[in-house]
N, C-alpha and C positions, 0 to 999 in steps of 0.2 A: 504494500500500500504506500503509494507515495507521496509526499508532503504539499500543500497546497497552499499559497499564500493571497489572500482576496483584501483589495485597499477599495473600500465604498465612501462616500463622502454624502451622510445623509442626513440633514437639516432639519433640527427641531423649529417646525414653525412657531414663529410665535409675535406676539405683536407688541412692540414696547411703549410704553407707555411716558406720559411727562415728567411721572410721579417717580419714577427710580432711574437714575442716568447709569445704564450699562454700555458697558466697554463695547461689546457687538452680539449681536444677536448669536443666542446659545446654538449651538452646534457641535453633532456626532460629525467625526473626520476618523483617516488613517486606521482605519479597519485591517485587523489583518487577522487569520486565521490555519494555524497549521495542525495538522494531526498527527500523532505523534508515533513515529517509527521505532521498531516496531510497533504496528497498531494493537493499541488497549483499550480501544473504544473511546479514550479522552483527545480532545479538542482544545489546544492553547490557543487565546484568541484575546487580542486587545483592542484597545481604542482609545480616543483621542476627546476629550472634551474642551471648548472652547466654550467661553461665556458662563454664566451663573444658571442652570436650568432652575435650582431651589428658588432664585429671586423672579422670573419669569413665572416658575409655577403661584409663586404668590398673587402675580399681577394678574396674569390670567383666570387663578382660581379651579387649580386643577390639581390633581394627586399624580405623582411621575411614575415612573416603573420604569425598568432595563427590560427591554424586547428582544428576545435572540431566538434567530428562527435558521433551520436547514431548510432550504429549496431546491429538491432534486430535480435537474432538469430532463430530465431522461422518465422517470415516473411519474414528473409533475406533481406532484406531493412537496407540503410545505409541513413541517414538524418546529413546535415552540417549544425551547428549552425547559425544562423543570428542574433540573438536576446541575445546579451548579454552584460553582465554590470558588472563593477568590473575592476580589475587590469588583462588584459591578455597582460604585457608586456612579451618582451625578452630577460629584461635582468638577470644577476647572482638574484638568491634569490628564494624565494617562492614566489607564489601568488594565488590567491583566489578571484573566482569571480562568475559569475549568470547566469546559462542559462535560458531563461523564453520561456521553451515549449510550454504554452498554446498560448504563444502568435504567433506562428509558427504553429499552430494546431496539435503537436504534443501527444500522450498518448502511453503511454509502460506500459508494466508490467515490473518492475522492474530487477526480476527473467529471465527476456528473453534478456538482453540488457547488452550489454560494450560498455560505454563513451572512448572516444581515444581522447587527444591531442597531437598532433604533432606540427612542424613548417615548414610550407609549403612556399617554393621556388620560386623564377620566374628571370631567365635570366634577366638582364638589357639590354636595347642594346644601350644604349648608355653612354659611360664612357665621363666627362668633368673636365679637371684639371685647377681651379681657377689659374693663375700666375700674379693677379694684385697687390699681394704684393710685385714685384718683386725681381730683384738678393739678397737682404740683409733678405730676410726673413729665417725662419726656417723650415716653411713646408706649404705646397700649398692643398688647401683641392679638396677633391676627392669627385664627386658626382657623382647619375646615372640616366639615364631616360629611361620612356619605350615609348618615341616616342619627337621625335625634340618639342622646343617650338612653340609658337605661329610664325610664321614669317621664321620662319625655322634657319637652320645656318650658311645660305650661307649670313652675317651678318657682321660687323665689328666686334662687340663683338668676334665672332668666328676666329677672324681671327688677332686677337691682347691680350686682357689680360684671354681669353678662350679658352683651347687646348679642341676639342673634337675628340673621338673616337668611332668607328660605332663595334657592334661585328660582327663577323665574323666566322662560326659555322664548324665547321670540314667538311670532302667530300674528294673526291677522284677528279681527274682530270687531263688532257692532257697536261702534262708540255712540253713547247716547240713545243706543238702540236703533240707529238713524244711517250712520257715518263708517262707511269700510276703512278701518285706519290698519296699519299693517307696522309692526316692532321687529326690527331687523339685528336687536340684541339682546341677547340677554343679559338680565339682570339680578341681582340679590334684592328682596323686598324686606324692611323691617317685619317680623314675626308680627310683633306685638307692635304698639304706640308706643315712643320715647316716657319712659316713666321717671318721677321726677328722682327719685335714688339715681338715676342714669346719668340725667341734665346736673345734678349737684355734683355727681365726682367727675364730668368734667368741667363744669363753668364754675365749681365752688360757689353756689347758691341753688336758690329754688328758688322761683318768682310767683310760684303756685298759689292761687287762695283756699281754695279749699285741699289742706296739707294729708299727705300720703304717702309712704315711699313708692308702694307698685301702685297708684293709681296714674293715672298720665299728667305730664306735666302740661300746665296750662300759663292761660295770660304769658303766652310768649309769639309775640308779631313776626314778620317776616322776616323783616331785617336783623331782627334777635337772633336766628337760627344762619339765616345764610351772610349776610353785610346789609348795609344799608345802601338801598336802592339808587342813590344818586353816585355811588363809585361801583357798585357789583352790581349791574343790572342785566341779569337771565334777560333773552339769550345772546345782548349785544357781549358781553363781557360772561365769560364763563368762569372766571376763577373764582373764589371766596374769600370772604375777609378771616383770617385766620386767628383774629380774637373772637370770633361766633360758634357754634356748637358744631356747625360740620366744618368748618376751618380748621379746629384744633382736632377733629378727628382723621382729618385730612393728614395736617401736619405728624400725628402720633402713629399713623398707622402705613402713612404714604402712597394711601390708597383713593380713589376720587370718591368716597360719601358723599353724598347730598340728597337735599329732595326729591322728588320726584316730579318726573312730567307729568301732565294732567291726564293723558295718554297711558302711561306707568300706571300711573293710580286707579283710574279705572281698569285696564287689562289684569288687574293683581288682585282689584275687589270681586270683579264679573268670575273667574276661575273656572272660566266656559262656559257660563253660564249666560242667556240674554231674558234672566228677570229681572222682575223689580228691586228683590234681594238676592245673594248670592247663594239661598238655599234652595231655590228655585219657585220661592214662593214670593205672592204679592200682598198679600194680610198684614197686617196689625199682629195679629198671630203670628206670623213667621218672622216679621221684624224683632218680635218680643226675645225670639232663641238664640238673635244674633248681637244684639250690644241694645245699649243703656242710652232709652230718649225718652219723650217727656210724657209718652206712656204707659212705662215701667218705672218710674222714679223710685216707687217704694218697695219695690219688692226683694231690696236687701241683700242682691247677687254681690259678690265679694265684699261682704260684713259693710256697705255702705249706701244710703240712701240720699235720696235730695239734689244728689247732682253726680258727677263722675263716681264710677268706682276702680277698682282694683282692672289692671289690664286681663286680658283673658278669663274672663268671670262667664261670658256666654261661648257658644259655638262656633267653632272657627269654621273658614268656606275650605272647596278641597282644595287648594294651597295650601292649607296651614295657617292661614294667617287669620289673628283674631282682631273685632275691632273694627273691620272696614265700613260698618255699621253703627251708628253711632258715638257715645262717649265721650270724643270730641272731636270735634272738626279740626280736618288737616289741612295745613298749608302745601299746596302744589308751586312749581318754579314758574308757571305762566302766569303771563298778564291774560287779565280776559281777551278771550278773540271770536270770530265768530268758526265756526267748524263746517269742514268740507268733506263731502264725498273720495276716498283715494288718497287719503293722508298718506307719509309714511314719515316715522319717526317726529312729528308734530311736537315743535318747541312752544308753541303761542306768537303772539303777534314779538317785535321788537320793540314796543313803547306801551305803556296804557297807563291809566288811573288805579284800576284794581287788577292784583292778583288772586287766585284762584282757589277756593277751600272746596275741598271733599268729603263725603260722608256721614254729615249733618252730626249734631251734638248729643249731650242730654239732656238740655233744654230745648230740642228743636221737634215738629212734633214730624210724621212718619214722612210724609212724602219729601219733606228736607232728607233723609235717611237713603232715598235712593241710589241705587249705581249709578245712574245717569245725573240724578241733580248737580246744579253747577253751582258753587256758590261764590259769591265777587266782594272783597274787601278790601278795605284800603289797608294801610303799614300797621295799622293796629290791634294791640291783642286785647286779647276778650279771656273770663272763666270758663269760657267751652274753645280755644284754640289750642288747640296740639299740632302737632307732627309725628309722621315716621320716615326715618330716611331710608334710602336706596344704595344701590354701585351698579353704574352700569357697563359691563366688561365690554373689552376688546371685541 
């Protein structure tokens, strides 16, 4: 059996972003693969990395893996590694390691075969940003999972020093039940509404009236969350003021948080669905399963009545996400505009008077509450203003 040497040059795509300045875009190189005479069934095989793949996986929001595959070209059969031993890391450098065929029951003719390494990909879907080092920290670490913990997240943790976010995958859909708009990215959605334990360990205050830890943080206006409109004005100027709540989550995490488009926020309430609520129903009744408005106020879901309660106290739609109903109205990144037929990725106008609120309050009564209602305010907060922020990937 004789020796075989294979050099493939095969490029982790990936899309860089403004937020982490990398050297060059990651990439598998210098591949090489010999079998080892006499033949023992083992495969010594190295490669080449260039660039940061763990910092790319971040941006992107993906989980990495080493891909090593036989492709016999003579049987056309393709065989994935399982068996192997040595250094198949991903980061900058070279490494060299063992595939051990016999133990897979593999056998090739040397002559008929190309070894391929890659780095093979897998959506996260769920993004969690640590904030229990709170306001005095310098950066908040960013994890990902591909399915809730043990218990789930409808948790304190989640709802106090753990922001999570569910992704959220591009589609097309019935805005307003009217309007074919089409999302060509996806996105991470806040789970829950920012609760005010969240907004205090990073802003080091609460501005809340009616005080909570996991109830959602309110009386907080647009400019409070993202900058004030006359220097950070969505969508002429995209950046954020990095003393506001998605600025410094911005800056701690280096990742692009913010609001959401009015677009985002609908497609993430709806969750396929084209009713009134996202349970599929249009009732008063079915309003009642899904968040806290002006008529359920007493009925004491998360130990509070009279106005907001505790985030995730009713039923979440099938995203996971609770709240899109309800408890309080969110701030979206549009000015009001008016809406069209054949959107795609719909920022709002570039100028207006009022921005854009979602999902009606607890004081607001049902048909405020709907997927479709549009709500228009000026820079001011109110006891039923909240948010929940977004990321929207590469």
């Amino acid at each position: 059996m004789k020796s075989i040497f294979i050099t493939l040059a095969l490029a982790v795509t990936v899309a860089v972003t403004s937020f982490t300045a990398l050297a060059a875009t990651p990439t598998i190189t210098g591949v090489t693969a010999q079998q080892r005479y006499p033949w023992n069934g083992k495969v010594d095989i190295s490669y080449t990395v260039t660039g940061d793949i763990a910092a790319e996986a971040k941006q992107r929001a993906v989980f990495t893996s080493l891909k090593v595959t036989a492709i016999d070209k003579v049987a056309n059969t393709t065989n994935i590694a399982t068996q192997l031993s040595g250094d198949t890391a991903l980061t900058a450098g070279t490494h060299k390691f063992v595939w051990d065929m016999n133990a897979e029951g593999l056998t090739f003719k040397s002559s008929n075969v190309v070894f391929n390494v890659s780095c093979e990909t897998t959506p996260a879907t769920y993004c969690v940003i640590d904030l229990s080092a709170g306001a005095n920290a310098t950066s908040y670490p960013v994890t990902y999972l591909a399915e809730p913990p043990s218990g789930g997240f409808n948790v304190d943790a989640y709802k106090t020093s753990k922001l999570v976010l569910k992704r959220i995958e591009a589609g097309t859909f019935m805005m307003g039940g009217l309007y074919n708009v089409t999302l060509t990215k996806p996105y991470y959605c806040g789970v829950f509404e920012v609760t005010q334990k969240q907004y205090e360990l990073v802003m080091g205050n609460n501005p809340s009236s009616a005080k909570g830890d996991m109830r959602p943080v309110e009386t907080v206006s647009w400019n409070m969350i993202h900058g004030h409109v006359s220097i950070y004005n969505w969508p002429t100027v995209t950046s954020v003021d990095p003393s506001k709540f998605v600025g410094r989550l911005q800056s701690h995490t280096g990742l692009n948080f913010d609001l959401p488009t009015e677009a985002q926020w609908e497609y993430a309430c709806r969750a396929g669905t084209t009713s009134a609520y996202n349970n599929g129903g249009a009732s008063e009744d079915d309003l009642k399963l899904l968040g806290r408005y002006i008529g359920n106020l007493s009925d004491n879901k998360g130990g509070y009545s009279g106005a907001h309660t505790v985030v995730g106290s009713y039923l979440p739609n099938a995203f996971g996400l609770y709240d899109m109903h309800g408890n309080v109205c969110e701030w979206c990144l549009d000015y009001d505009g008016i809406l069209v037929d054949g959107m795609t990725d719909p920022q709002g106008p570039s100028s207006g008077v009022y921005r854009i609120r979602r999902g009606g309050g607890w004081d607001g009564d049902a048909t405020f509450c709907t997927s479709s209602n549009r709500d228009q305010y000026e820079w001011n907060d109110g006891s039923s203003f909240g948010f929940r922020i977004v990321r929207t990937l590469p």
